[in-house]
C-alpha positions as CSV (number, residue, x, y, z in Angstrom):
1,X,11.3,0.2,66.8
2,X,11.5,-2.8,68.4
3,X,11.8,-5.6,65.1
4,X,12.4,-8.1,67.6
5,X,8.5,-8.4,68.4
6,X,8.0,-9.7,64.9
7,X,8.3,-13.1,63.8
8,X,10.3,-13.9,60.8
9,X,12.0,-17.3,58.9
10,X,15.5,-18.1,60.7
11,X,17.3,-20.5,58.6
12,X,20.6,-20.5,60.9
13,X,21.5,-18.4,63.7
14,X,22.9,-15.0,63.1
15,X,26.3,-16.1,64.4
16,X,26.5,-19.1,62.7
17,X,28.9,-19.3,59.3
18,X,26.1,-19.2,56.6
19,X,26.2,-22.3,54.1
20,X,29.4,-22.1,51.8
21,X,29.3,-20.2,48.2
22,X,30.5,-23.8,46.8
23,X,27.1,-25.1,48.2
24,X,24.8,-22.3,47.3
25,X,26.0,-22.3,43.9
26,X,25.6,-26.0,43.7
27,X,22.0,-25.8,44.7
28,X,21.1,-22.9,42.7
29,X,22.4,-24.5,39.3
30,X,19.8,-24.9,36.8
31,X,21.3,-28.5,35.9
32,X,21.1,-29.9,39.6
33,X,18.1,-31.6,39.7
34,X,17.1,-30.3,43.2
35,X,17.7,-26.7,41.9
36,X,14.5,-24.7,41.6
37,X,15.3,-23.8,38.8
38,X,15.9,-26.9,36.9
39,X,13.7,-27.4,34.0
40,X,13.1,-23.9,33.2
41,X,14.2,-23.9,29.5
42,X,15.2,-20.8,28.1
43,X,15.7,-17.0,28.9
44,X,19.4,-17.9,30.4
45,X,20.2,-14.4,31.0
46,X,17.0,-13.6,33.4
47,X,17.7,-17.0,35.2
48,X,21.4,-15.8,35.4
49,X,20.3,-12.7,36.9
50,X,17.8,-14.5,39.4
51,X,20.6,-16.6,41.0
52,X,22.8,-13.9,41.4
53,X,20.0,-12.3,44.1
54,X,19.2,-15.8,45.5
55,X,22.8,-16.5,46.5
56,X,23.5,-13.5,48.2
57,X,20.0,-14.0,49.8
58,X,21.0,-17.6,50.9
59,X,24.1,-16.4,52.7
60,X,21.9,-14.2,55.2
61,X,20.3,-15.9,57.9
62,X,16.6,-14.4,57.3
63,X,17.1,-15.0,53.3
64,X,16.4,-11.3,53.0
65,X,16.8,-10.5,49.6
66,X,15.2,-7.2,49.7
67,X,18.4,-5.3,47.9
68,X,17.2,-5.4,44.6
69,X,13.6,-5.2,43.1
70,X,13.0,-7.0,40.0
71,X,10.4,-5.9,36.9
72,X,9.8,-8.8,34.6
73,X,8.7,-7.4,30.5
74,X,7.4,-9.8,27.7
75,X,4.4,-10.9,26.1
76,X,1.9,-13.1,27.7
77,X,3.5,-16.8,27.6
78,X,6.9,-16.1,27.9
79,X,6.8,-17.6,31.8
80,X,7.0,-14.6,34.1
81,X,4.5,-16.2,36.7
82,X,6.3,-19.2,36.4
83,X,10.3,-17.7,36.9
84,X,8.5,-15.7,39.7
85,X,7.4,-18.3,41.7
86,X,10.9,-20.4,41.1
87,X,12.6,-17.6,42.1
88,X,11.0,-17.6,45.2
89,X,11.2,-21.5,45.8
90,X,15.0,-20.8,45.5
91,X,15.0,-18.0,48.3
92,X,12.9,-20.3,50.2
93,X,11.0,-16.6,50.8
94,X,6.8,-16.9,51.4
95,X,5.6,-15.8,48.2
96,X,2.5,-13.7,47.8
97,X,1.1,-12.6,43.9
98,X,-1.1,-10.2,43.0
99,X,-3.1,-9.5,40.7
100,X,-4.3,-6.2,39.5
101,X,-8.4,-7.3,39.9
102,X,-7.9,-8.5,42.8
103,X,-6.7,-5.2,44.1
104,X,-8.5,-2.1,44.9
105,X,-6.6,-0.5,47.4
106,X,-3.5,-0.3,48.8
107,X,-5.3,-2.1,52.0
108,X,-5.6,-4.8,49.8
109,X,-2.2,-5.2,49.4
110,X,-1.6,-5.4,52.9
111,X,-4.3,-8.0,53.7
112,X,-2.7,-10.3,50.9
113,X,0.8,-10.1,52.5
114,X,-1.0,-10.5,56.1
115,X,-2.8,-13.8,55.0
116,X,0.5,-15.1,53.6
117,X,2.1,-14.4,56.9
118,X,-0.3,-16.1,58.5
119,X,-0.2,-19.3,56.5
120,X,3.6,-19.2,56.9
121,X,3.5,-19.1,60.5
122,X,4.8,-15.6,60.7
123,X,2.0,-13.6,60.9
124,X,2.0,-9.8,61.1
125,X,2.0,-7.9,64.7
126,X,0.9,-4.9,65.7
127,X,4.4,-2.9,66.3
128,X,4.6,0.5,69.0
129,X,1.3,1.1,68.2
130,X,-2.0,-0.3,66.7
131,X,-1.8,-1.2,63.1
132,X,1.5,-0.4,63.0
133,X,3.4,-3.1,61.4
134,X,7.0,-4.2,59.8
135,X,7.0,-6.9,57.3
136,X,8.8,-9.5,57.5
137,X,11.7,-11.1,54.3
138,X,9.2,-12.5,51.8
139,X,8.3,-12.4,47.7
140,X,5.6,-9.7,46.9
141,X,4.7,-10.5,42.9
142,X,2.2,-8.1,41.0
143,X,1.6,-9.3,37.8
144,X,0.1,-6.8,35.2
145,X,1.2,-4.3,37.3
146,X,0.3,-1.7,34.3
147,X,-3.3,-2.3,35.1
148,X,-3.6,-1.5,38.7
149,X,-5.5,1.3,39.7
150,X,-3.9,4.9,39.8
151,X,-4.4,5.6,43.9
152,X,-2.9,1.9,44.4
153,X,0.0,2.9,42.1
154,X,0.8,6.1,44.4
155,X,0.9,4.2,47.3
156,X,2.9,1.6,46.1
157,X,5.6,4.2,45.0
158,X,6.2,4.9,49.0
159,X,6.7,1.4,49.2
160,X,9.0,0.6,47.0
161,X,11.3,3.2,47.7
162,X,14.2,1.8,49.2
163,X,15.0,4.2,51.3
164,X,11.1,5.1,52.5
165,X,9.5,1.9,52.1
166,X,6.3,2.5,53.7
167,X,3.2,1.4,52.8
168,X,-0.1,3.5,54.3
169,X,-3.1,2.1,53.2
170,X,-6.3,4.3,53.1
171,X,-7.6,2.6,56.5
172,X,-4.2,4.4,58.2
173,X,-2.4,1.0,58.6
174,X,1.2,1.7,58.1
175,X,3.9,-0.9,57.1
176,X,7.6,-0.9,57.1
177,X,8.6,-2.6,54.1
178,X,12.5,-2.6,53.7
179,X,12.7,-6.1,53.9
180,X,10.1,-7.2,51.0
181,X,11.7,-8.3,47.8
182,X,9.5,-6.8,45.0
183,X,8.6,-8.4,42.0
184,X,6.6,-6.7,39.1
185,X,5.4,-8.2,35.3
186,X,3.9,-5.8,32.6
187,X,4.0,-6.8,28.4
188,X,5.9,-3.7,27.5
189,X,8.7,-1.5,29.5
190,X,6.9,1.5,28.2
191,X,3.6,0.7,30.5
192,X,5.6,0.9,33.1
193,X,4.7,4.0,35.3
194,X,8.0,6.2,34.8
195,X,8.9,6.2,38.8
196,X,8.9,2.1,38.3
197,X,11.4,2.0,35.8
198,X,13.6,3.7,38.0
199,X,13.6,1.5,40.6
200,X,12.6,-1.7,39.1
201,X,15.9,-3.6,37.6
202,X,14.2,-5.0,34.3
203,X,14.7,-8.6,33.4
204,X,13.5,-9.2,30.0
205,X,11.6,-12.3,29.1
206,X,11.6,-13.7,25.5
207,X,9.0,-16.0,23.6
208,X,10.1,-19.7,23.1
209,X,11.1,-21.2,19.9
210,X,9.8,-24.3,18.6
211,X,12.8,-26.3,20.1
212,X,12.8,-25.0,23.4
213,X,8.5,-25.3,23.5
214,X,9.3,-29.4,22.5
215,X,11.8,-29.3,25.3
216,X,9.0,-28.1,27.9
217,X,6.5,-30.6,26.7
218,X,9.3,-33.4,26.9
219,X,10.4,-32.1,30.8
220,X,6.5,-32.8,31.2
221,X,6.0,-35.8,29.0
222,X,9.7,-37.5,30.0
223,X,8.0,-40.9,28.7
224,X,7.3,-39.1,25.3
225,X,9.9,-39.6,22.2
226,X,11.5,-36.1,20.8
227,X,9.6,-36.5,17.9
228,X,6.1,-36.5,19.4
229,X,7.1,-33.4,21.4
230,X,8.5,-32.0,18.5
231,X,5.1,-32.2,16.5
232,X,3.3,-30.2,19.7
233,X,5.6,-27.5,19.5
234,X,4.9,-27.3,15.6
235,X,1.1,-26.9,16.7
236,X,1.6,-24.7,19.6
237,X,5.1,-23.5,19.2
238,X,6.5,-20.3,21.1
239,X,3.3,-20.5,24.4
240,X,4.0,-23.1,26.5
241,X,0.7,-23.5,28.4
242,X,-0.8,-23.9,25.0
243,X,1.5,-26.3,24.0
244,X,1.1,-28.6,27.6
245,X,-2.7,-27.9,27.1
246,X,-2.3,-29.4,23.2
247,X,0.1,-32.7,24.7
248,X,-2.6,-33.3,27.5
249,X,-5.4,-33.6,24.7
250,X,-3.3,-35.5,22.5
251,X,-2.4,-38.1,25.7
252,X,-6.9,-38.4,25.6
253,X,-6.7,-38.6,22.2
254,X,-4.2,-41.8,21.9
255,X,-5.6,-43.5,25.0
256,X,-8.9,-43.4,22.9
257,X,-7.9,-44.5,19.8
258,X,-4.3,-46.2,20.0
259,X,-4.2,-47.8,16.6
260,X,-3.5,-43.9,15.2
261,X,-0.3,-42.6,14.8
262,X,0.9,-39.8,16.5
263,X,0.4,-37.7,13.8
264,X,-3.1,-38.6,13.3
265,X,-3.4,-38.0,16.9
266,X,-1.6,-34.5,16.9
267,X,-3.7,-33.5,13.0
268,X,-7.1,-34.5,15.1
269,X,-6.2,-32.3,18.1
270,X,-5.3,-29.1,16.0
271,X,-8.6,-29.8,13.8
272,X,-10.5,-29.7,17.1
273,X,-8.8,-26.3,18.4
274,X,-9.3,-24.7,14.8
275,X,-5.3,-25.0,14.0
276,X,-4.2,-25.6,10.5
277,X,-1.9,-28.1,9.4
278,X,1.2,-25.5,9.5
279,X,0.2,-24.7,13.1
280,X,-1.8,-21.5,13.3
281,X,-5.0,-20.6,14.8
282,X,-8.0,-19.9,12.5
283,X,-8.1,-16.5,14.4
284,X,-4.5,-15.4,14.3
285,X,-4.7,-16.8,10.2
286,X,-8.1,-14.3,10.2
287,X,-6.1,-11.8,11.2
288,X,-3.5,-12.4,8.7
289,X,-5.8,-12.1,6.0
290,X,-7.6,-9.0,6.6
291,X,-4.2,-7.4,6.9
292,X,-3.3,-9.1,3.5
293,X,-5.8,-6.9,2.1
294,X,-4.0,-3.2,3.6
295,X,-3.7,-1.8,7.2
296,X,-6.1,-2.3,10.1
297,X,-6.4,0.2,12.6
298,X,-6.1,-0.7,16.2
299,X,-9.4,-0.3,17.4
300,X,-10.9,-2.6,14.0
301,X,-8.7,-5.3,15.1
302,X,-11.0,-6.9,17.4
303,X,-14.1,-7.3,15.2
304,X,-11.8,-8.4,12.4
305,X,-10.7,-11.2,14.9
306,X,-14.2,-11.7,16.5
307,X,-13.0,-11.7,20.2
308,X,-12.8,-8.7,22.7
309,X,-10.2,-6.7,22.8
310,X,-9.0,-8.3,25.9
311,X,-8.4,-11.6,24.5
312,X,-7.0,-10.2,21.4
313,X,-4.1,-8.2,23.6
314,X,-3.8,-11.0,25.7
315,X,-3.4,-14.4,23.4
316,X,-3.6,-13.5,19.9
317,X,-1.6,-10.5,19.3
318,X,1.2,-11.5,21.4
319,X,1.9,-14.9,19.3
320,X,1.2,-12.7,15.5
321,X,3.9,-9.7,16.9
322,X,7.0,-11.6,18.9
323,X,9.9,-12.2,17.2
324,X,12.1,-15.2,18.0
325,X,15.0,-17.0,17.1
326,X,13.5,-19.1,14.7
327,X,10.5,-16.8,13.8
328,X,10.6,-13.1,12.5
329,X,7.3,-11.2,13.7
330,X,4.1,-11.9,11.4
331,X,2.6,-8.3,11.7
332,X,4.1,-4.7,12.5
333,X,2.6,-1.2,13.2
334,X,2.9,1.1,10.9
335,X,1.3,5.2,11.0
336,X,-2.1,3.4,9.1
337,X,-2.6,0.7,12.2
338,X,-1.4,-3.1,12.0
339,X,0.2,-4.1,9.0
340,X,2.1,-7.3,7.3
341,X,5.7,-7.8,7.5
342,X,8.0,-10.0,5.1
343,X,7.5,-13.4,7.5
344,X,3.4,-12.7,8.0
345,X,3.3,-12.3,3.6
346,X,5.5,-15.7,3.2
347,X,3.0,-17.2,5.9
348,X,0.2,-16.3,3.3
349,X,1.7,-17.4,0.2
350,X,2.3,-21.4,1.9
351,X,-0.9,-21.3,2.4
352,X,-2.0,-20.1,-1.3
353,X,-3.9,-17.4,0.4
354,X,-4.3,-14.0,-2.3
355,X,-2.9,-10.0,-0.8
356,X,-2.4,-7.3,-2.2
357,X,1.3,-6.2,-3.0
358,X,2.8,-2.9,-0.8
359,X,2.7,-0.1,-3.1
């Protein structure tokens, strides 16, 4: 095959000395301002990891930085989009993500990485014969990847497989794809389908503590006093888009009415959004109580919060189950369903709210 006929990003010449480790390391450093990484607060080990890929990537003269795949695992909020698309501004890579609805075939797949192509100025040609293609370096990021469709799964195994690494869509377009650097997200490691763990290296993603949530909102507020970001992240700690989300509304808020403190501002805000004073929604609190009265089965949980199931796995489960460094997990499973644990019964008991004692 001949791979000169496809286009592809050159960032030096082949004989030239790539840039120095000194300088790749510089520029990859988390406190370098330029770094791609800077600002990303937390998770130091996954960032770690990360780098390692991007400097060996950096040192090749197409960034190809297809020798290791990469599955990202932890609850909603805990920034896999967002290290996903750093770690593709740090391999300078075209980044394309998918997601699972999006997606119906493994056609699909291909038409996402062809438009990306395109808009990079590298855009896919027909190789030997007619829709025969190789792809060029570049990020391919399927978030949810748990969720996407059993025949899209199969074909994605061929394609992943380092030594295979074909991808034949249902249309009988074939694609050589030894050069894409796969990227994957799911909640848990045991959705992952079993030939993806395999050959997905995991990188485990943690919730935020309150600190490191008043860090982000700071990053994103840099005119804002600690304290101020400190009473978000008391609000909205451990998700940081619901944290940014609470800051923005607070920002209206004090523009509005400037004579109230911050605190006024921050107690108005949660009182709009149903948050109590300690900084939990009225729907994970709901939720708290019912199980203060005994088990809930899984499939009860979502008319004992009043939201669809989807929502409920998405953004309210998540927050009530994670466990961080400054906050043990507020609910368990048990054989019965959901239960309390220790942290979720001392939650109640602040708030003078009755339970009934474990037998």
């Amino acid at each position: 095959m001949d791979y000169d006929t496809q286009y592809e990003h050159q960032f030096f010449q082949m004989d030239e000395e790539p840039p120095s480790a000194e300088a790749r390391r510089a520029y990859l450093d988390p406190a370098n301002p330029v770094s791609p990484y800077f600002g990303f607060v937390g998770n130091k080990r996954a960032v770690d990891k990360l780098i390692r890929i991007d400097f060996d990537a950096l040192g090749r003269y197409n960034h190809c930085c297809n020798d290791l795949s990469v599955a990202f695992i932890g609850q909603s909020g805990c920034g896999k989009t967002e290290i996903a698309r750093r770690h593709a501004k740090a391999n300078k890579l075209p980044y394309v993500e998918i997601s699972p609805k999006s997606i119906k075939t493994c056609h699909d797949i291909l038409c996402a990485i062809g438009r990306v192509c395109e808009e990079s100025k590298i855009p896919l040609i027909d190789l030997v014969r007619e829709n025969n293609f190789w792809i060029p370096p570049i990020n391919v990021f399927i978030d949810e990847v748990h969720a996407l469709a059993p025949p899209v799964v199969q074909g994605l195994l061929k394609a992943t497989e380092h030594k295979d690494a074909m991808l034949v869509t249902e249309k009988g377009y074939t694609a050589d794809c030894k050069r894409v650097h796969w990227m994957i997200a799911t909640t848990e490691r045991g959705k992952l389908f079993d030939a993806f763990d395999t050959r997905f290296s995991k990188i485990v993603l943690n919730l935020y503590t309150k600190e490191e949530v008043a860090r982000i909102v700071h990053f994103n507020n840099p005119e804002w006093e600690l304290d101020i970001c400190s009473l978000v992240s008391h609000y909205c700690g451990r998700i940081p888009r619901e944290a940014l989300a609470f800051a923005r509304e607070m920002q209206l808020e004090h523009n509005m009415n400037p004579h109230l403190s911050w605190q006024e501002v921050g107690q108005r805000v949660a009182d709009d959004n149903e948050i109590d004073k300690f900084g939990m929604t009225y729907k994970r609190l709901a939720i708290l109580k019912a199980l203060g009265q005994g088990p809930i089965a899984e499939k009860r949980m979502p008319l004992v919060a009043g939201v669809k199931a989807e929502e409920l796995n998405k953004f309210i489960l998540p927050w009530l189950l994670a466990e961080t460094m400054d906050q043990a997990a507020l609910i368990g499973v048990g054989n019965k369903g959901y239960c309390l644990t220790d942290a979720g019964v001392e939650e109640l008991k602040r708030r003078n709210i009755p339970f009934k004692e474990a037998a």
